[in-house]
C-alpha positions in Angstrom: 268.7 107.5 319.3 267.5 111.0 317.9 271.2 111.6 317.3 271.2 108.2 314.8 268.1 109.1 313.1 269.6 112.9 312.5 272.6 110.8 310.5 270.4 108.4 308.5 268.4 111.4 307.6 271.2 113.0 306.5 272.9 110.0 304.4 269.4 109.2 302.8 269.5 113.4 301.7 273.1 113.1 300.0 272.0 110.1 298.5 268.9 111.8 297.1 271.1 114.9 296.1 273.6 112.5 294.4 270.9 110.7 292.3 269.9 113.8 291.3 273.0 115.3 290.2 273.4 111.5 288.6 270.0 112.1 286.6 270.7 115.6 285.5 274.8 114.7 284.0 273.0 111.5 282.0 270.2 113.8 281.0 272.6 116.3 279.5 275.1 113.6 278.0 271.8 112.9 275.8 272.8 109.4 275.7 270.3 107.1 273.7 267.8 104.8 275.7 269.5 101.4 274.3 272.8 102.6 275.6 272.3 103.4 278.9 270.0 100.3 279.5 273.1 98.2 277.9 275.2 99.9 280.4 273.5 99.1 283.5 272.6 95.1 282.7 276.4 95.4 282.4 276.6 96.9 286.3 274.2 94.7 287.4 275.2 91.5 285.7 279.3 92.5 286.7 277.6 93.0 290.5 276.1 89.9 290.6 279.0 88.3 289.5 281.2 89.1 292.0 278.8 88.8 294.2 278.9 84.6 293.0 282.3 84.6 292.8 282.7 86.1 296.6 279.9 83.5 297.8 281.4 80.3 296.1 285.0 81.7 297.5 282.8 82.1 301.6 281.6 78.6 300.2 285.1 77.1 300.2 287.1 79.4 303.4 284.2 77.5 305.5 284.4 74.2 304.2 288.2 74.8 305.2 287.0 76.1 308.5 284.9 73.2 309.3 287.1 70.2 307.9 290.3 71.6 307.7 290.7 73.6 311.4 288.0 72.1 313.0 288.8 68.3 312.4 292.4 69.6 313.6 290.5 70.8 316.9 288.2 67.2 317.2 291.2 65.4 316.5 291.7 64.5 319.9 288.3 62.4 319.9 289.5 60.1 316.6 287.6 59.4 313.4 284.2 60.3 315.0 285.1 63.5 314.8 283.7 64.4 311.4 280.1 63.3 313.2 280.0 66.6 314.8 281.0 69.0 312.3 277.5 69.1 310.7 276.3 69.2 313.8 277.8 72.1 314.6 276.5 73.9 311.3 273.0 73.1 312.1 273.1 74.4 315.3 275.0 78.0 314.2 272.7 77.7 311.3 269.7 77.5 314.0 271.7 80.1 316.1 271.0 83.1 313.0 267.7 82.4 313.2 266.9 82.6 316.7 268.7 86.3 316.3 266.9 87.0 313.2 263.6 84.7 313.0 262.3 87.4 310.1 264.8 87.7 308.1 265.7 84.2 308.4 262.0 83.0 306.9 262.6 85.5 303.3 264.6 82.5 302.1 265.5 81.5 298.8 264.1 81.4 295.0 260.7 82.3 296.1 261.8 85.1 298.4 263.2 86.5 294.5 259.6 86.3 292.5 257.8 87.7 295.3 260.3 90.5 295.5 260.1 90.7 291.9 256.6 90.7 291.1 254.8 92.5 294.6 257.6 94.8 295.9 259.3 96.9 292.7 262.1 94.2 293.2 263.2 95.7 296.3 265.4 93.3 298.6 266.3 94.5 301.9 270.1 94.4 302.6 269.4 92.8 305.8 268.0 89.8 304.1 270.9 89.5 301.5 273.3 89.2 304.1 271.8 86.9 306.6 271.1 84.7 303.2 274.7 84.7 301.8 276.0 83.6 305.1 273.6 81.1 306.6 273.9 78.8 303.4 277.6 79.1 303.0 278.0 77.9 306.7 275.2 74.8 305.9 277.2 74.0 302.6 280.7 74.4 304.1 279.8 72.2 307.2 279.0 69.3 305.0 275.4 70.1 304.0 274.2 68.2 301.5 272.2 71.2 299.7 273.2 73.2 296.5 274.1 77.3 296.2 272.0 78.3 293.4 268.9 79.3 295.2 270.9 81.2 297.5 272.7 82.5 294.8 270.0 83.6 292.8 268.7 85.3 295.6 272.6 87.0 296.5 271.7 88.2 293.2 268.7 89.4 293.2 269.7 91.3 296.0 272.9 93.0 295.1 270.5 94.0 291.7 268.1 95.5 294.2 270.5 97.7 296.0 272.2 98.6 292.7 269.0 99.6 291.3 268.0 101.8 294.1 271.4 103.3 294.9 271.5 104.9 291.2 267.3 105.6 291.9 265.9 103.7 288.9 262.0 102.9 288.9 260.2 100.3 290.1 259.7 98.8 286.7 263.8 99.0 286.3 264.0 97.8 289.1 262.1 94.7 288.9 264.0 93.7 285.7 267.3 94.0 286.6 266.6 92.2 290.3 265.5 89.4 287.8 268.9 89.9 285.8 270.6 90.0 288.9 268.8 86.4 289.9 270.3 85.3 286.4 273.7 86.4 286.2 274.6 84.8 289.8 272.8 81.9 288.4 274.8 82.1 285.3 278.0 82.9 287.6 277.7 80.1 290.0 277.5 77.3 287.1 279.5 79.1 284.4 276.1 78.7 281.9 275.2 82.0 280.6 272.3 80.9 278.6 271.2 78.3 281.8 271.2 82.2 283.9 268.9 83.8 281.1 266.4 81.2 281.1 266.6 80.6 284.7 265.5 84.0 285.7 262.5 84.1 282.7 261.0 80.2 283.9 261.3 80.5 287.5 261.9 84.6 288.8 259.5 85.6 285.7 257.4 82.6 285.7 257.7 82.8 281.9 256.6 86.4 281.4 258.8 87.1 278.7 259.4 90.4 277.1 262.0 92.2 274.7 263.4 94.5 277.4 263.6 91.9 279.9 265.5 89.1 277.9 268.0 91.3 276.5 269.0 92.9 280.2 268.9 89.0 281.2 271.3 88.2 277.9 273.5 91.3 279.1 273.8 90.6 282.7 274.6 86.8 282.4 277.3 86.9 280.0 278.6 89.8 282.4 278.6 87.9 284.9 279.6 84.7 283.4 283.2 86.4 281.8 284.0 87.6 285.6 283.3 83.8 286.9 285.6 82.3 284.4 288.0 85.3 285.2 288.0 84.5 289.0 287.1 80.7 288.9 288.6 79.2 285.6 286.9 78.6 282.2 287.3 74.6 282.9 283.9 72.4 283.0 282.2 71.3 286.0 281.8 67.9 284.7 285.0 65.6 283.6 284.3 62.5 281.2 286.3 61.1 278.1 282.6 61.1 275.5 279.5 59.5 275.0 277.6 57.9 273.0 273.9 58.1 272.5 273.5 54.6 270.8 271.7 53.3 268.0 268.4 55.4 266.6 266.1 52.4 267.7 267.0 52.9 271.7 266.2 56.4 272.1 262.9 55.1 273.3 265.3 54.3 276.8 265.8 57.8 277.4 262.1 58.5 277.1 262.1 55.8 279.3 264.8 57.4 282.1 262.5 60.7 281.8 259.6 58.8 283.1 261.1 57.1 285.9 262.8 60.8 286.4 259.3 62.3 286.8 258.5 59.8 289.0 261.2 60.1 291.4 261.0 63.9 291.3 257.1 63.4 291.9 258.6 61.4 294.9 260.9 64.0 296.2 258.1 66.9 296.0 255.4 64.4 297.9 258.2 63.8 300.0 259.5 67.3 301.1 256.0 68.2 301.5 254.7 65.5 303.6 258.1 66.2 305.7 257.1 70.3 305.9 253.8 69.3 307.1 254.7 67.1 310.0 258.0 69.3 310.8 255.8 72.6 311.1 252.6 71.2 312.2 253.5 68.7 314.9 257.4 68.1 315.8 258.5 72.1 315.9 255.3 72.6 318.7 256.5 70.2 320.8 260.8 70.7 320.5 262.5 73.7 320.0 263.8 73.8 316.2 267.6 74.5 317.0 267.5 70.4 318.9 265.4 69.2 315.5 268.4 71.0 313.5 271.2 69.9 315.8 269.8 66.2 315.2 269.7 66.4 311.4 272.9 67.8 311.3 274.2 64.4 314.1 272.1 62.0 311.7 273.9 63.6 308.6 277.6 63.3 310.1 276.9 59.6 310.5 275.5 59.0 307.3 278.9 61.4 305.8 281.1 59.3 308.0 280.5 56.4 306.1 279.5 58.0 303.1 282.1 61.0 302.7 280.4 61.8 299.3 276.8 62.8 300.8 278.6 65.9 302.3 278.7 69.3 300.2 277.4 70.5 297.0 278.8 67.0 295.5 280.0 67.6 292.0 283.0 65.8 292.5 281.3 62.6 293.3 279.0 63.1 290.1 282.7 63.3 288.4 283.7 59.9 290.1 280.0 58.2 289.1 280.5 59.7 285.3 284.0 58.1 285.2 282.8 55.0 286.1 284.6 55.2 289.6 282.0 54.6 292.0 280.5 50.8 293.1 277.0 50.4 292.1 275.7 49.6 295.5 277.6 52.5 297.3 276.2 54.6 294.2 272.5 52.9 295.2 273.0 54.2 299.0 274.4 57.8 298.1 271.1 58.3 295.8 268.5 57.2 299.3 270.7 59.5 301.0 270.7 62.5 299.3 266.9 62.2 298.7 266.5 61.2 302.4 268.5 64.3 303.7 268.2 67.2 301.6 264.3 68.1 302.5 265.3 66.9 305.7 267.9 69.6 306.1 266.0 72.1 304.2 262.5 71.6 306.0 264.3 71.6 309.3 265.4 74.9 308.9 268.8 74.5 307.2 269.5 77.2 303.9 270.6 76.0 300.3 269.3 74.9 297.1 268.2 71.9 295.2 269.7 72.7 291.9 272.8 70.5 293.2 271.0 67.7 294.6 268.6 67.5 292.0 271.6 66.6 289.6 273.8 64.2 292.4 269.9 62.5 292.1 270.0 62.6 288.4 273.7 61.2 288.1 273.3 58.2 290.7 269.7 57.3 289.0 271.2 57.9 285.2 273.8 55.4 286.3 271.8 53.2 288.0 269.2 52.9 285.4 271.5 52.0 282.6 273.6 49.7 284.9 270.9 48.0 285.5 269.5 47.1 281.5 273.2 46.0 281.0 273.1 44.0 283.7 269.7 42.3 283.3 269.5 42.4 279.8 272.9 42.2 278.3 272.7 46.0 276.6 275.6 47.6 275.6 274.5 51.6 277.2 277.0 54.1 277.6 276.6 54.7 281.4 278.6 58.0 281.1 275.4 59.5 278.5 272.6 57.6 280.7 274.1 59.7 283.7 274.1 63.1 282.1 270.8 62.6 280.9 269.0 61.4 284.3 271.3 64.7 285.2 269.1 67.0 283.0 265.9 65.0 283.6 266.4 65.0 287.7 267.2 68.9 287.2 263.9 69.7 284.9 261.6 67.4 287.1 262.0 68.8 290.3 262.4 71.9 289.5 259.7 72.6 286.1 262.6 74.3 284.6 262.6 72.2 281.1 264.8 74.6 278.8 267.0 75.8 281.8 267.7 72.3 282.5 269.0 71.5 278.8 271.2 74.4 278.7 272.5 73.9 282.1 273.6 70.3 281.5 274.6 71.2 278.0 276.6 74.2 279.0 278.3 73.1 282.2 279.6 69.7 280.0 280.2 71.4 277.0 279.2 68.3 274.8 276.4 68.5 272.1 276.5 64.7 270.8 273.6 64.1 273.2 271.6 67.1 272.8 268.7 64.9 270.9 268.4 62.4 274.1 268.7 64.9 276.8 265.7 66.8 275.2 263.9 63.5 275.3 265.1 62.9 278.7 264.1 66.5 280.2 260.7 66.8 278.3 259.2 63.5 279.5 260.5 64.1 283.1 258.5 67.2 283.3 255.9 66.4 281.5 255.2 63.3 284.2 255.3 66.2 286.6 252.9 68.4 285.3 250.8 65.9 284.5 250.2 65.4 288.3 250.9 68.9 289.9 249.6 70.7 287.2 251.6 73.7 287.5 255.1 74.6 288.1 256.5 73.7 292.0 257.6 77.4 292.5 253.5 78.8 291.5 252.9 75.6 293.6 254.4 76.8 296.7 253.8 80.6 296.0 250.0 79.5 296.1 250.3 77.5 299.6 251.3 80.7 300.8 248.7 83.0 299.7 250.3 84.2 296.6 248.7 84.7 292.8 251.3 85.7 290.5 250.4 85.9 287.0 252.3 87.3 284.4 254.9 88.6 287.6 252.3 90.2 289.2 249.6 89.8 292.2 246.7 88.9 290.8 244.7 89.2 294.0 244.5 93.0 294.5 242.6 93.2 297.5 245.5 91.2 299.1 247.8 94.2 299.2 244.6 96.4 301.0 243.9 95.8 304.8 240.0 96.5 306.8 241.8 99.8 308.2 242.3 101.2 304.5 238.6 101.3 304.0 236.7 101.0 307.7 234.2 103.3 308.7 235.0 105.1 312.1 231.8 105.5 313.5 230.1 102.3 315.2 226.9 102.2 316.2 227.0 100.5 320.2 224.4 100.4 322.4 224.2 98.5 325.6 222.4 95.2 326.0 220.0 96.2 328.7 218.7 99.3 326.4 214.8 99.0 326.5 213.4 98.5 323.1 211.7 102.4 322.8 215.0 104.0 323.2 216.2 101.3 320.8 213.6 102.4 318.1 214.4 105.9 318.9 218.1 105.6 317.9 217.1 103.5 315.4 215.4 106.2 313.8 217.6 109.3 314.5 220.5 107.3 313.5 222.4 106.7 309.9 223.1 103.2 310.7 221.1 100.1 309.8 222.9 97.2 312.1 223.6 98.2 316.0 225.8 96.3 318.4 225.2 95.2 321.9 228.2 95.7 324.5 228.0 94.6 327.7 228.9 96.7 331.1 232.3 96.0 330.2 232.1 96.5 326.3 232.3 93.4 325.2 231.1 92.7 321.8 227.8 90.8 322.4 225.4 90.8 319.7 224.4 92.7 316.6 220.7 94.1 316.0 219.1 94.9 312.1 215.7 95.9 310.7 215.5 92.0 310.4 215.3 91.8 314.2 213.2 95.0 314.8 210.7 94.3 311.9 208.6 92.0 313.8 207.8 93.7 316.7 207.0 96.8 315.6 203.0 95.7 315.3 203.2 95.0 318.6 205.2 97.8 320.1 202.7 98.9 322.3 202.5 95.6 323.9 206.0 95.0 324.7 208.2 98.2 324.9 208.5 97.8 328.0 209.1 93.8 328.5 211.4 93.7 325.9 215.4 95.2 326.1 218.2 95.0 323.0 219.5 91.6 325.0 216.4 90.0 324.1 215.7 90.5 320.3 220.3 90.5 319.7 221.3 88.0 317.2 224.1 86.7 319.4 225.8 85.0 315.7 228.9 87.9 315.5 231.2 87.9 313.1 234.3 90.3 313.4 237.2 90.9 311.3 240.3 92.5 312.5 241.4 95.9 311.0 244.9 94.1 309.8 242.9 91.7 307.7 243.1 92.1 303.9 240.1 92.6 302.1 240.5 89.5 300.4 239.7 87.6 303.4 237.1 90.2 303.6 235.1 89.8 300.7 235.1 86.0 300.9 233.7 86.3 304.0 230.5 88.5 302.7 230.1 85.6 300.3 229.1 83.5 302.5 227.3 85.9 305.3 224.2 87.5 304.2 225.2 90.5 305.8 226.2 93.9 305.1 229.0 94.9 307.2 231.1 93.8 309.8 232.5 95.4 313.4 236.3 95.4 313.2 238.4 94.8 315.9 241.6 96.5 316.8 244.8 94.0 316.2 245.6 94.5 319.6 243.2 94.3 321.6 241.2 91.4 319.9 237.7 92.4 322.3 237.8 96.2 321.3 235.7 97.3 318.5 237.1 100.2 316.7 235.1 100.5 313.4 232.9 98.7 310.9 233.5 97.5 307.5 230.8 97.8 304.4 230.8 95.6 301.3 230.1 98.2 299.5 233.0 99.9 300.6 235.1 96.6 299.7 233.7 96.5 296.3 234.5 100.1 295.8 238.4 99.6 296.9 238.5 96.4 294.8 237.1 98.2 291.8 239.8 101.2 292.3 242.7 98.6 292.3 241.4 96.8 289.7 241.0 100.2 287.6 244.6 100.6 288.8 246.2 97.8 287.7 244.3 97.6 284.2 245.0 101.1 283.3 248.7 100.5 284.1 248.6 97.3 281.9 246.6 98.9 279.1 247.3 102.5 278.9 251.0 103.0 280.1 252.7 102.5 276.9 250.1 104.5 275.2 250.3 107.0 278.2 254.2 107.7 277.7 253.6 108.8 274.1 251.5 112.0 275.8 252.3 115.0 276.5 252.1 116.3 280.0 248.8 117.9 279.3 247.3 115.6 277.3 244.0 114.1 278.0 243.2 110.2 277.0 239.3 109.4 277.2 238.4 106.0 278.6 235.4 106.3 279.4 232.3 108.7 278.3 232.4 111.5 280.7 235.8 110.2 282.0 239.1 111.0 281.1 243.2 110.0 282.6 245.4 113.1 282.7 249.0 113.9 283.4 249.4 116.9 285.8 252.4 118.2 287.4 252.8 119.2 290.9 252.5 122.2 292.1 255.4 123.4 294.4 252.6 122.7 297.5 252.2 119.0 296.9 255.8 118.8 297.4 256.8 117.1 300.4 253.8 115.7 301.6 252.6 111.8 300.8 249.9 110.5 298.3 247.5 109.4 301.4 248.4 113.3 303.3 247.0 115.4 299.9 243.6 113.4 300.2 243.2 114.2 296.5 240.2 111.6 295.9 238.2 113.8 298.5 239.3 117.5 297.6 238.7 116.6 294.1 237.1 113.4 293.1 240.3 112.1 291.6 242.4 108.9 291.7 246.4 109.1 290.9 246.8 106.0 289.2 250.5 106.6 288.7 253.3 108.7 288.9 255.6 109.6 286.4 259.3 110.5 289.0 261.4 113.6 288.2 264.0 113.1 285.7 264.0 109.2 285.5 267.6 107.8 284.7 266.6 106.8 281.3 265.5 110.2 279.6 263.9 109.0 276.8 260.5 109.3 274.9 258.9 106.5 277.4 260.0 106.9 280.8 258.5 104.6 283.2 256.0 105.1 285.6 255.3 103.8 289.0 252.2 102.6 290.2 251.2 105.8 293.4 250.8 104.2 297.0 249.6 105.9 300.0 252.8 106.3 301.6 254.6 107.8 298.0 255.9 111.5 298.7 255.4 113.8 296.2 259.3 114.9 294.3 259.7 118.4 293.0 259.1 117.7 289.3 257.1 114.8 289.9 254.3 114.2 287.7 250.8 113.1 288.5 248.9 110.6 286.1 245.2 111.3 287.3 241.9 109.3 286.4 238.7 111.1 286.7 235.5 112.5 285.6 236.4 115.1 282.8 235.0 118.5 284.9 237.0 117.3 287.8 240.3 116.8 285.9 238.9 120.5 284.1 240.1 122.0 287.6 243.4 120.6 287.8 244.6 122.8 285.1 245.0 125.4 287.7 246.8 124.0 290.1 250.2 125.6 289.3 248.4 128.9 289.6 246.7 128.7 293.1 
């Protein structure tokens, strides 16, 4: 064991030698900033390609595993056969995350913007893998789900490790993990301008910026050229034209977008009424790999019948754009696929909707003009009708309005019906919004605890736990402690609230001046009647030292109190601390200072020189200091500057960032940072504090 940890030691050391010696050769090639940020949304993008093309190529050796090999195995049990091959994905599918239930739950698109906008973009290699496999086994064993999300999270992944292994910033890091999300995007349906926009409405939740767009325009055509390279330049949709119809129609495909948004309404309500009753009741009571095992059973019946229910289904959109597909079986396909793809997904099963959301689109676009010809003798193009209720499906489920246009427009390569797939798309999402009031993605970030505005974590506190801030020293007493030795501590103690333990230290009751203050008059009369049991408030409310401080301060909302005993994560009973609002307020008010100043003052901090002072404050200031050689080496939390000298890093400017230019970024310091050689400190304090720093190099 010591022996592994000697070698990963050693391989993380030559890779920090190597970025180093990377650094120092593009310092001294003096390239300009422009060029080497060209240059690496040209890596990433070229990474994430191949990363598609490798995927969609997995994609296609397992559906020939699965219905090539292994209906050669079944073949012995007839045409029933192709019953169990889904089966037999769900269940591997269930398999990986029995081995890896962890990795297995960082799934998908949201997995992307959480990486993006809380962690620096950072991906873990782990999660990448598990993710590229588990969705091409679903998809080659007949699952009815799409590869985009886990493309766009293949990605974002490949980006991540990209980033890191040539030691760009967090900020870099963060944009080209959203290029990478792009440029698979981009890859996987040969759009590069459905990529760009992809990454800024769902992995940026629309927090556009110069930089950012032009690494996503970089990355996505990169990645775009090496999928028509590997893959073919040909179209993913096949029909002879269209035709959009007179002027004084193009009410209908306002129309389709309304019924669109309906159905998509249908399919969110849907998937989440499935999640709730999956999670809350049916996995308690059966283990999830039997719930899996009979999706994937109920989905080979359905695909023996139905052949065109199984896979990503593009082919049978082909077949219902040329016209080559019954109405009725059309009808049963579009119940199916809304029917089975939550089913698979909330069951545990890995893919994306992007797929199914157009299969939906096509059968409803089709149905819906079939239909008015039908009942009211109209003369509609079915072929247009189904491309737009592509596009509107696409935009409705998935509040991705522009991405959907281009998507559809780019992976059919016709622009006669531009005009009614606008129509089509806006109204869709527009229905949508109407009703959830925010995009699905926020939607489901929020469910989960998350506020992302503008990419970030708006909830500060969230990222800070009790056991950042608690206050070691409790104040316990036991319950059976007469009232004058009560007073007595009272009195030669600091603290204002005590707590009662029983004989076997068990949290019992809490006592305050608001308890003591009434007796004291008649002290004489009952010091010795009276002991702590008898005048406890027995109403206690602890908090667990792995709470955040969210949670925390809530809670003081409501409780007219002024601290809280914390309780050791392990040992639930044990009382290891307190916790002070004051204290939360004062963490709360550092992050916040932290986060503002990195928003508002960065760019104007880059501009500095390393000794230059900005004022923000009267009789406050924000510095940049370098290290001294004996902050080398030792972590942000371990230099206890805010003690020794009443200052807070607020960030850290690396030694020699990648891009050596006159605005290299900065990362935001975290307890657990270590100080670089030739690291800079970017420190906010009181001005005669921040005076004293000026001699660090020479102590």
């Amino acid at each position: 064991m010591s022996m592994n940890i000697a070698r990963i030691q050693k391989l993380l050391r030559m890779l920090q030698s190597w970025q180093m010696r990377f650094h120092r050769i593009v310092s001294r090639l003096g390239l300009p900033d422009y060029t080497l940020f060209t240059i690496f949304s040209i890596i990433i993008g070229a990474a994430a390609g191949l990363a598609a093309v490798f995927f969609h190529e997995t994609i296609d050796f397992f559906t020939e595993i699965f219905f090539g090999r292994g209906l050669g195995y079944l073949s012995f049990i007839g045409p029933a056969a192709i019953v169990l091959i889904p089966t037999l994905g769900m269940l591997l599918q269930s398999g990986m995350i029995m081995l890896a239930p962890n990795v297995a739950k960082h799934r998908g698109v949201l997995e992307v913007i959480k990486a993006v906008a809380i962690r620096g973009g950072y991906i873990s290699f782990r999660t990448t893998l598990f993710h590229f496999l588990a969705p091409a086994i679903c998809i080659g064993s007949g699952g009815t789900v799409g590869p985009e999300g886990p493309a766009a999270q293949l990605g974002g992944g490949v980006a991540s490790k990209v980033s890191r292994f040539f030691g760009l910033t967090d900020s870099r890091r963060r944009m080209f993990t959203a290029a990478g999300s792009g440029a698979a995007i981009a890859a996987v349906f040969n759009t590069p301008l459905g990529g760009v926009f992809f990454a800024l409405e769902i992995i940026l939740l629309n927090d556009f910026q110069t930089p950012t767009f032009s690494a996503l325009i970089l990355a996505s055509v990169t990645a775009s050229a090496i999928s028509r390279i590997f893959l073919g330049n040909q179209p993913a949709f096949h029909f002879s034209t269209v035709s959009i119809g007179p002027y004084n129609q193009l009410y209908l495909y306002a129309l389709l977008g309304i019924g669109a948004g309906a159905i998509s309404l249908l399919y969110i309500k849907y998937s989440e009424k499935l999640n709730k009753v999956l999670h809350n009741y049916l996995l308690h009571r059966i283990p999830q790999w039997l719930v899996m095992t009979l999706v994937g059973l109920l989905l080979g019946v359905a695909g023996y019948h139905y052949r065109e229910i199984f896979g990503i289904g593009y082919e049978a959109i082909n077949h219902i754009l040329a016209d080559g597909i019954p109405w009725q079986t059309i009808a049963v396909l579009f119940l199916l696929k809304l029917i089975f793809v939550p089913l698979i997904l909330e069951s545990g099963g890995f893919g994306g909707v992007f797929a199914p959301s157009l299969f939906l689109g096509a059968c409803y676009g089709y149905l819906f003009s079939y239909g008015l010809n039908h009942f009211f003798n109209l003369e509609l193009h079915t072929t247009t009708y189904t491309l737009v209720g592509m596009g509107a499906m696409l935009g409705g489920i998935n509040s991705i309005p522009i991405s959907a246009i281009l998507i559809i427009f780019e992976m059919s390569r016709e622009y006669a019906f531009i005009l009614p797939l606008m129509l089509g798309v806006v109204t869709s999402t527009t229905v949508v919004q109407l009703i959830i009031k925010d995009s699905i993605h926020s939607k489901h970030l929020k469910q989960e605890g998350y506020r992302i505005s503008h990419g970030r974590e708006i909830h500060v506190l969230r990222s800070l736990r009790v056991k950042d801030v608690m206050r070691k020293d409790v104040a316990m007493i036991p319950e059976d402690m007469p009232l004058s030795q009560l007073l007595r501590h009272l009195i030669e103690s600091p603290h204002n609230t005590f707590y009662t333990v029983d004989k076997h230290g068990r949290l019992r009751g809490t006592i305050s001046m608001t308890e003591l203050r009434p007796l004291i008059s008649e002290y004489d009369y009952l010091r010795e009647m009276i002991i702590a049991r008898d005048i406890a408030n027995d109403h206690v409310i602890t908090v667990r030292e792995d709470d955040d401080l969210d949670y925390v301060l809530n809670l003081f909302g409501y409780e007219n109190v002024d601290e809280f005993p914390v309780t050791a994560a392990v040992e639930p009973g044990k009382v290891v601390g307190t916790v002070w609002r004051q204290d939360v307020l004062n963490a709360y008010n550092q992050a916040s200072i932290k986060y503002d100043i990195t928003d508002g003052l960065a760019r104007s901090l880059r501009t500095l020189e390393k000794t230059h002072e900005v004022k923000v404050a009267e009789g406050y200031a924000i510095v940049e200091r370098p290290v001294p050689d004996r902050f080398v080496g030792k972590s942000i939390k371990e230099l206890r500057l805010r003690n020794r000298y009443g200052l807070e890093v607020l960030m850290i400017r690396p030694a020699m960032p990648p891009f050596a230019s006159e605005e290299p970024d900065m990362i935001i310091a975290t307890p657990d940072y270590v100080i670089q050689e030739g690291d800079t400190l970017v420190l906010f304090g009181p001005e005669d504090k921040i005076a004293r720093t000026a001699k660090w190099c020479k102590e």
